[in-house]
C-alpha positions in Angstrom: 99.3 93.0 108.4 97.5 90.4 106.7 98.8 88.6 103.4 101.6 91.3 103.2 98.8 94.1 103.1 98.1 96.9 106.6 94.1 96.1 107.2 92.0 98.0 109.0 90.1 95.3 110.9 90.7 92.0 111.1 89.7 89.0 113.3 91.9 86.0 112.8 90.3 83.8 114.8 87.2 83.6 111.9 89.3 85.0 109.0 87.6 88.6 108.2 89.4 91.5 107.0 87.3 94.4 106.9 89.1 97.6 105.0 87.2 100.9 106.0 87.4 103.3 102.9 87.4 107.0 103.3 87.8 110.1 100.4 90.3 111.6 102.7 92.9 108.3 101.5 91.2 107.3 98.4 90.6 111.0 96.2 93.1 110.4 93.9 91.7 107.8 90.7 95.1 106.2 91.6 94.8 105.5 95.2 90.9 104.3 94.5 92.2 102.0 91.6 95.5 100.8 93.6 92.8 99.9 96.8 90.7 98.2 94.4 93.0 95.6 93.0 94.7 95.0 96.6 91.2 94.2 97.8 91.0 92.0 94.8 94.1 90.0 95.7 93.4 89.8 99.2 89.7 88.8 99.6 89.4 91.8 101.9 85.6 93.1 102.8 85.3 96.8 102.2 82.8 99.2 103.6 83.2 102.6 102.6 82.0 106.1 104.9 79.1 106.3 103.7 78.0 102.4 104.8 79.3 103.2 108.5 77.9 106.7 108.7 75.0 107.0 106.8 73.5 103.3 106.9 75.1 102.2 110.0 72.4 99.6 111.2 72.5 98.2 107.4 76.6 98.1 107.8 76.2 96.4 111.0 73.7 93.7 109.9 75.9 92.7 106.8 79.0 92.5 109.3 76.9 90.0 111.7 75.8 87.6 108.1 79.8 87.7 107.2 81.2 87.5 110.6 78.7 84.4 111.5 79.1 82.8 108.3 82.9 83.1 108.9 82.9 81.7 112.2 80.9 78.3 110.7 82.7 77.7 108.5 86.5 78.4 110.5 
């Protein structure tokens, strides 16, 4: 848990909270609108299925900018 919220990845050490989003949690407008304003509140980064499966070398480059920038400034 991180700010009172279950993450799905988080590394502490630089302060990044990544939240994987998926249809098979998110298919309801409810569920997708309730995500969205806890990632507003928490500052969480969110990649969603199509990021890690259909772009992953994209997804992966945009995690090394955040993660490095992260760890500079921690």
């Amino acid at each position: 848990d991180v700010r009172g919220y279950t993450v799905d990845c988080h590394w502490p050490q630089i302060g990044v909270t990544v939240e994987l989003h998926g249809y098979r949690y998110h298919r309801t407008r409810q569920a997708f609108d309730s995500d969205l304003v806890r990632r507003r509140r928490s500052g969480h980064i969110a990649f969603g299925y199509g990021d890690v499966v259909d772009h992953p070398h994209r997804t992966a480059a945009e995690m090394r900018v955040l993660t490095a920038a992260a760890a500079q400034s921690a």
